[in-house]
C-alpha positions as CSV (number, residue, x, y, z in Angstrom):
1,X,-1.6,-6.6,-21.4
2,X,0.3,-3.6,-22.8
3,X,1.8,-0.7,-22.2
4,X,0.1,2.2,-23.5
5,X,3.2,4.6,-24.8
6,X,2.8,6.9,-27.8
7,X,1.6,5.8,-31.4
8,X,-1.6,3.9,-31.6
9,X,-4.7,5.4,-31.2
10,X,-6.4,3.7,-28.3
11,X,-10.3,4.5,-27.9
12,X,-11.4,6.2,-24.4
13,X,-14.1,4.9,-22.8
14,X,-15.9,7.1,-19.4
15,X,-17.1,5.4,-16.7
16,X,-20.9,4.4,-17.7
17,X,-19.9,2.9,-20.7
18,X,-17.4,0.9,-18.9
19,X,-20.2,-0.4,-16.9
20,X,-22.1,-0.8,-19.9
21,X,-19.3,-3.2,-21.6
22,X,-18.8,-4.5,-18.2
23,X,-22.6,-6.1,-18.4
24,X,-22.0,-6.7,-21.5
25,X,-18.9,-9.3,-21.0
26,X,-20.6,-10.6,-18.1
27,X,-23.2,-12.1,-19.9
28,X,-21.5,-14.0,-21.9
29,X,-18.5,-15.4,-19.5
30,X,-19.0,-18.0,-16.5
31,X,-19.9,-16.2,-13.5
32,X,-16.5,-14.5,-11.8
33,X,-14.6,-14.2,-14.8
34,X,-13.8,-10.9,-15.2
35,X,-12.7,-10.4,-11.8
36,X,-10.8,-13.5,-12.0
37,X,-9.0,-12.3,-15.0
38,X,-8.4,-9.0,-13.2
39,X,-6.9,-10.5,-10.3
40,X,-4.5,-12.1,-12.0
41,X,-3.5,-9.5,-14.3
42,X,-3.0,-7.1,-11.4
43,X,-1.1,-9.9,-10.1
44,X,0.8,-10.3,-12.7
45,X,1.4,-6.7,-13.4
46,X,3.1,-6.4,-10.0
47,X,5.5,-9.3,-10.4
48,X,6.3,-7.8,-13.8
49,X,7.4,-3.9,-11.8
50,X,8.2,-5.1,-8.5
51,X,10.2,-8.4,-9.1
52,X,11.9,-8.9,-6.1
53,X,9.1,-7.9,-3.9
54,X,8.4,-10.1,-1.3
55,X,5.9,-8.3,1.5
56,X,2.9,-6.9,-0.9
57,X,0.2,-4.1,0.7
58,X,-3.2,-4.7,-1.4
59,X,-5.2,-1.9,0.2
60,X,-9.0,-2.9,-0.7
61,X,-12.4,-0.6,-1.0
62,X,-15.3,-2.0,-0.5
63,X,-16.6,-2.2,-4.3
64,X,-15.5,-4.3,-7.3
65,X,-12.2,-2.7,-7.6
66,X,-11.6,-3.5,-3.8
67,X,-12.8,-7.4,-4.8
68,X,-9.7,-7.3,-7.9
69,X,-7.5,-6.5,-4.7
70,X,-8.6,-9.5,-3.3
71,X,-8.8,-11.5,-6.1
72,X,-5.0,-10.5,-6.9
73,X,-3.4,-11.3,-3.3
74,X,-5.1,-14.7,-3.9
75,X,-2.4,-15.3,-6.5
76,X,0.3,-13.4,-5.4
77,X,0.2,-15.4,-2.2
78,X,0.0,-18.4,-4.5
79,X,3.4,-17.2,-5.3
80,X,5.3,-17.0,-2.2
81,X,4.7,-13.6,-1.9
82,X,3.8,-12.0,1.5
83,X,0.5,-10.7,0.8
84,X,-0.5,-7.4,4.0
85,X,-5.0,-7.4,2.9
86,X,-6.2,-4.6,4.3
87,X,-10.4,-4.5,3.2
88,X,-12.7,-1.6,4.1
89,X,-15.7,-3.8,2.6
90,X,-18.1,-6.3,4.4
91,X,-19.2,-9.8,3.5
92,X,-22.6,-9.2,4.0
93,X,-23.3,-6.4,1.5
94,X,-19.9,-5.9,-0.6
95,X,-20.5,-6.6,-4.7
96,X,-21.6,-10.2,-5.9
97,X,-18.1,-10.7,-7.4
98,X,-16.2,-9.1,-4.6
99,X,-17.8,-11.6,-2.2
100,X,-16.7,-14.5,-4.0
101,X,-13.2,-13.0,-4.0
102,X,-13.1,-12.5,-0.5
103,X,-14.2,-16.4,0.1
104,X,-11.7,-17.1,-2.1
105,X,-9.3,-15.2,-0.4
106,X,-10.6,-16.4,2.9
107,X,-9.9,-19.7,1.7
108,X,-7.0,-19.8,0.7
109,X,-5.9,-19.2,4.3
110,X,-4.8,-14.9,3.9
111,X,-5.3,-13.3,6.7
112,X,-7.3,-10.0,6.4
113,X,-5.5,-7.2,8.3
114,X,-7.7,-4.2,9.8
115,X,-4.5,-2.0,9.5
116,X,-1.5,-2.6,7.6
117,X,1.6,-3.1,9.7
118,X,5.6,-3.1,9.1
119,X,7.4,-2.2,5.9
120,X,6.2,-3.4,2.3
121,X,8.2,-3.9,-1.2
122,X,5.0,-2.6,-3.5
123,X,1.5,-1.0,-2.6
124,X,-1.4,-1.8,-4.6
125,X,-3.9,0.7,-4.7
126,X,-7.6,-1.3,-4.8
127,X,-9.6,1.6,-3.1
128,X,-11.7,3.1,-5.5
129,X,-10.7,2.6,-9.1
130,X,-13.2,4.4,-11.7
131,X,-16.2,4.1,-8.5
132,X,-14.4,7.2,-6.7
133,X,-15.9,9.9,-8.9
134,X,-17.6,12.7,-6.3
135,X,-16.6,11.6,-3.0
136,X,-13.6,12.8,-1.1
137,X,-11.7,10.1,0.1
138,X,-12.7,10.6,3.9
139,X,-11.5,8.1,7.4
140,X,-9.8,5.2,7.0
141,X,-9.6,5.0,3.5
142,X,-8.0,8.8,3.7
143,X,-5.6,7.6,6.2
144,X,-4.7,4.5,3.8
145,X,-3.9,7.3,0.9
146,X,-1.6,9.1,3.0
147,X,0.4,5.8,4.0
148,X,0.3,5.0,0.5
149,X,1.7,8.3,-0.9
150,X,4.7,8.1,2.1
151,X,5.9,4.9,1.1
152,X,9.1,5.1,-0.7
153,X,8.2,1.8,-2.5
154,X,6.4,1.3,-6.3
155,X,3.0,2.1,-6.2
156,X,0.7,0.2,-8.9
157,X,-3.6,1.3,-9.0
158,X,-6.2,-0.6,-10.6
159,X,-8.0,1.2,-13.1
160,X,-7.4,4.6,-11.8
161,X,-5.7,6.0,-9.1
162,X,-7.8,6.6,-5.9
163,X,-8.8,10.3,-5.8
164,X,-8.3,10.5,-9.4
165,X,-11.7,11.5,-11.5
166,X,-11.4,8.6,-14.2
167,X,-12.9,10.9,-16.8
168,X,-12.0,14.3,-16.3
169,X,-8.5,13.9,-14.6
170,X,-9.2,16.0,-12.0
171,X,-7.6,14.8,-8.7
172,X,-9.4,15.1,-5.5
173,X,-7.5,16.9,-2.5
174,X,-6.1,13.3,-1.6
175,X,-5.5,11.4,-4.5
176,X,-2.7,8.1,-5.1
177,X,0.4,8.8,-6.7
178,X,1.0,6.2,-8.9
179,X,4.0,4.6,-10.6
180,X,2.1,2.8,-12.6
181,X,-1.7,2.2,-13.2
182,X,-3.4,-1.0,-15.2
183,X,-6.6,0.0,-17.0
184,X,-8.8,-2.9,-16.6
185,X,-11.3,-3.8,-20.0
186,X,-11.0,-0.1,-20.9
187,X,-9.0,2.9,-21.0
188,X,-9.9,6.2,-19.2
189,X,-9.7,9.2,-20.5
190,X,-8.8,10.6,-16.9
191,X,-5.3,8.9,-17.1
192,X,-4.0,11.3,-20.0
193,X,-5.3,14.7,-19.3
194,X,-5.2,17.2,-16.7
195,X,-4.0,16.2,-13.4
196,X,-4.3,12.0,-14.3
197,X,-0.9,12.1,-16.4
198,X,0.9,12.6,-12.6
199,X,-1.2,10.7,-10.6
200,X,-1.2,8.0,-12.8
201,X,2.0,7.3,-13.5
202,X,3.2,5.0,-16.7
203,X,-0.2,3.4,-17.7
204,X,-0.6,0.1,-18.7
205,X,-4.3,-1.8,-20.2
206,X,-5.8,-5.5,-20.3
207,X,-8.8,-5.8,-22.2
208,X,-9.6,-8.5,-19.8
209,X,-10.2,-11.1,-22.9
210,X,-13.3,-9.3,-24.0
211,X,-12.7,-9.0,-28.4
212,X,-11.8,-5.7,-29.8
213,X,-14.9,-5.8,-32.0
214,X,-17.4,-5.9,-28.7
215,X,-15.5,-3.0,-27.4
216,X,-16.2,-1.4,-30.7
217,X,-19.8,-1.3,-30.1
218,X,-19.6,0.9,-27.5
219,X,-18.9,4.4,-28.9
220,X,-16.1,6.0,-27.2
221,X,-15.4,9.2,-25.0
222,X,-12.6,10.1,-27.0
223,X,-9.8,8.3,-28.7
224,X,-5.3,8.8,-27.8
225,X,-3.8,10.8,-30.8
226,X,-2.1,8.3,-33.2
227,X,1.6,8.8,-34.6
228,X,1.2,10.4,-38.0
229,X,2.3,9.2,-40.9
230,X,5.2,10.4,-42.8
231,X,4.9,11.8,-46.3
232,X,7.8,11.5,-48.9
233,X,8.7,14.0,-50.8
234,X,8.8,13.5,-54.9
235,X,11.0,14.4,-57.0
236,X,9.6,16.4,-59.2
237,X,8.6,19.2,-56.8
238,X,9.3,22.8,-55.9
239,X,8.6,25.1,-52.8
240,X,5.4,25.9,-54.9
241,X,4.0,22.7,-53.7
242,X,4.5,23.3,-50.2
243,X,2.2,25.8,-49.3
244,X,2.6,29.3,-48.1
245,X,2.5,30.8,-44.2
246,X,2.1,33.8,-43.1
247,X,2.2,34.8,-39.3
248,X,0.8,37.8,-38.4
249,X,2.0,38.9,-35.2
250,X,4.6,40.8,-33.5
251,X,3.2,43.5,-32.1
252,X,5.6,46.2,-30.0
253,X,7.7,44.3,-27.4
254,X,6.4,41.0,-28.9
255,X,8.1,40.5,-31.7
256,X,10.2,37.2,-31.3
257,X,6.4,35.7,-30.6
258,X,5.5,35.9,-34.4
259,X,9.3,35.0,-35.4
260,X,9.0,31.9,-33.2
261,X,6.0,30.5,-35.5
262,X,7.6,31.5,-38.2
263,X,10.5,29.9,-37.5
264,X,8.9,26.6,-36.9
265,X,6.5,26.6,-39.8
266,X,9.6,27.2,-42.0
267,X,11.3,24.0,-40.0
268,X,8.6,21.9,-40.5
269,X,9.1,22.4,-44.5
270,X,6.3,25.0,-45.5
271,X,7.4,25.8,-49.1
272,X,7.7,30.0,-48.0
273,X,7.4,31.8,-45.1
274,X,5.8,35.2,-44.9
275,X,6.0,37.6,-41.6
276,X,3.6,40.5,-41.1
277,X,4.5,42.4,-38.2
278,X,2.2,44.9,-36.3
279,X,2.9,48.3,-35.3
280,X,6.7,48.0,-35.0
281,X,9.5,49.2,-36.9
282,X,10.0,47.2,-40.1
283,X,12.2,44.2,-40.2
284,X,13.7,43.5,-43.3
285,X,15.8,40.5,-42.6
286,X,16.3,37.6,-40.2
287,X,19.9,37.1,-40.3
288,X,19.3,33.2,-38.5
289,X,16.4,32.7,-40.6
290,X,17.2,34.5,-44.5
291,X,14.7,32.4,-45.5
292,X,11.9,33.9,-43.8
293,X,10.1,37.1,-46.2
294,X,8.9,40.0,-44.4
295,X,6.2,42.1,-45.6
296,X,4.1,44.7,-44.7
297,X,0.2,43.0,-44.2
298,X,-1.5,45.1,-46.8
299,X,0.7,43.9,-49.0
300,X,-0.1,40.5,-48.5
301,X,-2.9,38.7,-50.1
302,X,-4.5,37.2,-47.6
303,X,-6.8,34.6,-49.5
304,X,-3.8,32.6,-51.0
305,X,-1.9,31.2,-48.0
306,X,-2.6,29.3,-44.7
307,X,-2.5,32.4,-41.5
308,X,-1.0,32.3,-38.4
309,X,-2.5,35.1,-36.7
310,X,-2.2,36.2,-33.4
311,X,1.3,34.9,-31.8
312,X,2.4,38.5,-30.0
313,X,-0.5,40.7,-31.8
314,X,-1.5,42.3,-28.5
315,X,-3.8,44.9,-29.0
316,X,-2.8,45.3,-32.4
317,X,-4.2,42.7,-33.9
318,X,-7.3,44.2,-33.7
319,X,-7.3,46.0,-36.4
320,X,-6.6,43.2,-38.6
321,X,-8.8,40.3,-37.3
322,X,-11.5,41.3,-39.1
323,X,-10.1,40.9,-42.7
324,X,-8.4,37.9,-41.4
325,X,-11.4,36.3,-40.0
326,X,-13.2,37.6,-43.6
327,X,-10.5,35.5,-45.8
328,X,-11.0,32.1,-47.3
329,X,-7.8,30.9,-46.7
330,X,-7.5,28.4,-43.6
331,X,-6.4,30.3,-40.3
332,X,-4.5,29.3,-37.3
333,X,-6.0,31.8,-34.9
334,X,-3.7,31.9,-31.4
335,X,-3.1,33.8,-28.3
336,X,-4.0,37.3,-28.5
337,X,-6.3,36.8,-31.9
338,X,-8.4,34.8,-29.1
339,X,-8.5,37.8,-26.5
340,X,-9.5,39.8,-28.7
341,X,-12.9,37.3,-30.0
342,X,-13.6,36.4,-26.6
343,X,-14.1,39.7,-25.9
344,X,-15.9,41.0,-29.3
345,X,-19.3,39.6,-30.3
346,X,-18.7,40.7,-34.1
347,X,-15.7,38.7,-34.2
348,X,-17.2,35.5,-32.9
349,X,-19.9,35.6,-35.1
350,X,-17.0,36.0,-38.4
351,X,-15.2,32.8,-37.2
352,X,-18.3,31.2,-37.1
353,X,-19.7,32.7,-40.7
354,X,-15.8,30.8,-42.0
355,X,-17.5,27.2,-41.8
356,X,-20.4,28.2,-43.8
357,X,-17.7,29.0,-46.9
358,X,-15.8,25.3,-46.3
359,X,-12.8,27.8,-44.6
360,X,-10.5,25.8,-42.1
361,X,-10.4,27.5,-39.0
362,X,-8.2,26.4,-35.8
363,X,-8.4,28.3,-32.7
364,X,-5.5,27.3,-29.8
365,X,-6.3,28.3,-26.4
366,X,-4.7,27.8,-23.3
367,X,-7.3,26.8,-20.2
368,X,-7.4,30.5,-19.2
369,X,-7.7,32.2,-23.1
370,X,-10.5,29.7,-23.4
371,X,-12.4,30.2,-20.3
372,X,-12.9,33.8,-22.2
373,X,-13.6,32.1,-24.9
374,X,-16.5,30.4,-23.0
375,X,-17.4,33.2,-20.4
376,X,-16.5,30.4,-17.8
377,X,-13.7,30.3,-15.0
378,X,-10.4,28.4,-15.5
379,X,-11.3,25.8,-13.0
380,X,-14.5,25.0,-15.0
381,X,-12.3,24.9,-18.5
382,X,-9.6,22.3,-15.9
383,X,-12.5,19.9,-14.3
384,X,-13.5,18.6,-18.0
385,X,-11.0,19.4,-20.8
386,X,-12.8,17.1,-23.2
387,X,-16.2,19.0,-22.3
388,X,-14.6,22.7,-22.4
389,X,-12.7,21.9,-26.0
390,X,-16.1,20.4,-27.8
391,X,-18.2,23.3,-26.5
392,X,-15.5,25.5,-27.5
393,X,-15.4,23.6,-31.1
394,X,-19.6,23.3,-31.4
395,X,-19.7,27.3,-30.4
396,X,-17.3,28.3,-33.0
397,X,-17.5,25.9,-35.4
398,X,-14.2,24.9,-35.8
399,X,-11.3,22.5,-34.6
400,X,-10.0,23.6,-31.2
401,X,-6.8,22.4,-29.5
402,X,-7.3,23.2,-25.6
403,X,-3.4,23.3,-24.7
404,X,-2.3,21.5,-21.5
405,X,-1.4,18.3,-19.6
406,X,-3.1,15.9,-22.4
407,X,-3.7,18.6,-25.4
408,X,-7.5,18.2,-26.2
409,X,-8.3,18.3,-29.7
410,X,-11.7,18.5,-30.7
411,X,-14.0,19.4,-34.3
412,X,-17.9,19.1,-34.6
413,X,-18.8,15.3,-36.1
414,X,-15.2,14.2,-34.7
415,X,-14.5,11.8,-31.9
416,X,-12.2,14.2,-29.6
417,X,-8.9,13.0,-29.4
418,X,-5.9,13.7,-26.7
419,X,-2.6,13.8,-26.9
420,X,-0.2,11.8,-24.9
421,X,3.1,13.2,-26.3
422,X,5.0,15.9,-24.6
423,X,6.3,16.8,-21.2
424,X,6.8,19.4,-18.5
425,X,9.7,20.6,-20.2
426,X,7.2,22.3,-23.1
427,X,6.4,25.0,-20.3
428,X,8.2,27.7,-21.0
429,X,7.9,31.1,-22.8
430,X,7.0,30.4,-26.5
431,X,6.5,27.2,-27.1
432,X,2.9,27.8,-28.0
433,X,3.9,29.7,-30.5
434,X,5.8,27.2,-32.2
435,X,3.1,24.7,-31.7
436,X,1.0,27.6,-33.9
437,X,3.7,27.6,-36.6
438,X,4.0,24.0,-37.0
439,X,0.1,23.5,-37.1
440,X,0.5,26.4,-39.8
441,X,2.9,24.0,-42.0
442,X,0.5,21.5,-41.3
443,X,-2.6,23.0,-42.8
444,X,-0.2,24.4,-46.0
445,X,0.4,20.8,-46.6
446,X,-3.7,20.2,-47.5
447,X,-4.5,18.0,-44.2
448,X,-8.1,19.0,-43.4
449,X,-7.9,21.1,-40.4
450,X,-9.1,18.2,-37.5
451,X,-6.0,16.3,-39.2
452,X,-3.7,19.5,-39.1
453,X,-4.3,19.9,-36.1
454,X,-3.9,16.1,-34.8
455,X,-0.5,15.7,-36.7
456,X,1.1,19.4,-34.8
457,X,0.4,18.8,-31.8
458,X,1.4,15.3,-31.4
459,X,4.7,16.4,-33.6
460,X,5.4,19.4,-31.3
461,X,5.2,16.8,-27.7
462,X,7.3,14.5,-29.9
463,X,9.8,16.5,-29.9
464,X,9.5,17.3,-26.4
465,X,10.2,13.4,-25.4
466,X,12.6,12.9,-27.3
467,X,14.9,16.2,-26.1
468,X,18.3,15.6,-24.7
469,X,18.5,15.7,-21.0
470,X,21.5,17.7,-20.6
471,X,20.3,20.3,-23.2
472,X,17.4,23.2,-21.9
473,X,14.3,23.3,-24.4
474,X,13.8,26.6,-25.3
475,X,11.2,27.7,-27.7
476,X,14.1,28.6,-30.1
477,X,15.7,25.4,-30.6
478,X,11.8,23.5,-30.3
479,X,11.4,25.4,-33.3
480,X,14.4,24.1,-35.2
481,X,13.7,20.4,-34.5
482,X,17.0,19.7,-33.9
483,X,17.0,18.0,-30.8
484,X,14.6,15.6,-31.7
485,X,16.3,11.5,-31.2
486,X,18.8,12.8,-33.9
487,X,20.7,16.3,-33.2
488,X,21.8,17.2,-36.7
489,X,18.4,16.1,-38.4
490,X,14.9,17.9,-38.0
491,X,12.4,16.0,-36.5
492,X,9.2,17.3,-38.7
């Protein structure tokens, strides 16, 4: 058992090929065993967060997560502990396994409760798991929700918190909040994206015994963003080999959007720095940032750096796009770059035409910039991240990070992969922007643009995580890196 924090890349698995492995496992153990290892790492699991809890609620559906419930009181009771068994399943046609759990159970002299009753140390949430995908939690089992989500005690759910859509992370109008949920055989995908990153709570997985490899033959949904590595820099270098950035941005009343990605890309050690504003008076220095070059656009040449386009371009960056869009170079394309394609067949059609000449091409919508994007509502973008960011990337042609709780990225021929780093903290005015400037830094440093685009975005929650409590994040200082584990030390 572990628990799943930042770093390694975990694969994703959804909920038929969970079943799938499930058969899988089941052929080739005695009959029971996967339950029985369940039970007892639930069981485990609780002794492990709830210590000193002595009177344990294991509220029980009537399906095989209900029967690791039942399997788990079995050996809490074993214990000492005071095991309340609350089941809304029936011998007569629950699961195979979950009948043999509730003899078990039965057996071993617990006493199963039609209500719970009195004041518990720990809820365990056995009502649905991964089988509670369409149906609104409804009667007794809605009543059991509600009692669980008023207790002031540590909650722990098996597989997935009730109400939670294990795939999607979309939460149902009564859903358990979690403190912690244990993953049994795989992890969802549900857990780290959308509403499942609250509802959830800190996640924790057991294989169950079943061997990496045979959980390799299963391909997955999609796979938890790994911790980059670090590159050292040699010697016998110069800001030549680091790539140039321009961000093209800025537009009237705007302006500190495109000086925020600039900011950052300069942070995270892009060798030079270009700004192009749009339509405003020209600015000829950045007294905080010297460093950064400012330059009219037609005076840049637009095929020999990585661009940023987009951060603040409001209507303005219309009349750029185009050449943009045209270049070779590879192109970060953000917030009102993607207003204006959503809304422009022409333009989609040019960042499509960019994969046919090998061009790297990133696009970094928020849900709402890439409902346009899709001609579909926000809600529909929200119910399936991992679906709205590969049609997104399969439409254009291009790697697409869909912004949000659990950052989707996604490229055609690439396993999707989501992000686990970052907070609440990261929503505020301009952040995205920085996120855009570091993903430009990125591409200057010759990562292909799936890769890019992997490394920013976990960099940019990093950062995030690791921000002093008593300090506010503000896009400004996000962009500096400085208040990433050590203060006086950038964190790219």
């Amino acid at each position: 058992m572990q628990k799943i924090i930042p770093g390694a890349a975990y694969p994703l698995h959804g909920v038929v090929q969970t079943r799938r492995l499930e058969e899988h496992a089941a052929r080739n153990l005695p009959p029971h065993a996967l339950m029985q290892r369940a039970g007892l790492a639930v069981a485990q699991l609780a002794l492990a967060i709830a210590p000193h809890a002595q009177r344990i609620w294991i509220a029980c559906g009537t399906g095989n997560n209900g029967g690791d419930g039942l399997a788990a009181a079995m050996h809490l009771q074993k214990w000492g502990k005071q095991c309340v068994v609350t089941w809304l399943g029936n011998a007569k046609c629950a699961p195979l396994d979950t009948r043999w759990a509730h003899q078990k159970l039965l057996n071993s002299g617990v006493v199963i409760q039609p209500t719970p009753d009195g004041e518990v140390d720990l809820c365990i949430d056995a009502l649905l798991g991964i089988g509670g995908q369409l149906r609104e939690p409804q009667g007794q089992m809605a009543d059991w929700i509600r009692l669980i989500n008023t207790a002031s005690t540590p909650v722990l759910s098996i597989d997935a918190p009730s109400g939670l859509h294990a795939e999607t992370g979309q939460a149902m109008q009564l859903c358990v909040k979690a403190s912690h949920t244990l993953s049994l055989l795989t992890l969802k995908p549900g857990l780290f994206t959308a509403q499942g990153r609250d509802a959830a709570g800190c996640v924790w997985f057991d294989p169950l015994g079943v061997a990496e490899h045979t959980q390799s033959t299963i391909n997955p949904l999609a796979c938890i963003n790994r911790r980059p590595v670090e590159t050292t820099r040699l010697h016998a270098t110069h800001k030549g080999s680091y790539g140039d950035v321009a961000v093209l941005g800025g537009a009237p009343g705007m302006t500190g959007a495109a000086l925020l990605a600039a900011s950052a890309a300069l942070h995270a050690g892009v060798g030079r720095v270009f700004v192009g504003m749009l339509g405003t008076a020209p600015i000829h220095v950045d007294f905080l940032h010297p460093e950064l070059m400012f330059r009219s656009i037609n005076s840049l040449d637009l095929s020999s750096m990585v661009l940023v386009c987009g951060c603040g371009g409001g209507q303005e960056v219309q009349a750029i796009l185009y050449d943009v869009l045209s270049s070779s170079a590879p192109v970060v394309i953000d917030a009102d770059a993607l207003n204006a394609i959503a809304s422009n067949t022409a333009l989609q059609s040019a960042v499509e035409a960019r994969q046919g000449r090998s061009a790297a091409t990133v696009l970094t919508p928020h849900p709402l910039e890439a409902a346009r994007l899709l001609a579909v509502t926000t809600h529909q973008v929200q119910e399936n991240r991992l679906t709205a960011a590969q049609a997104l990337a399969q439409k254009f042609a291009c790697t697409v990070v869909l912004k949000g709780s659990g950052t989707v990225i996604a490229s055609p021929g690439q396993t999707p992969v989501i992000n686990i780093t970052g907070n609440a903290r990261l929503a505020c005015a301009g952040t995205g922007d920085v996120l855009a400037g570091i993903l430009g830094a990125q591409l200057a440093a010759a990562h292909p643009a799936f890769d890019a685009a992997c490394r920013a975005v976990y960099q940019h929650g990093d950062l995030a995580d690791n921000w002093p409590q008593d300090i506010s994040l503000t896009a400004s200082l996000l962009a500096s890196g400085r208040f990433g584990q050590n203060k006086n030390k950038s964190r790219f």
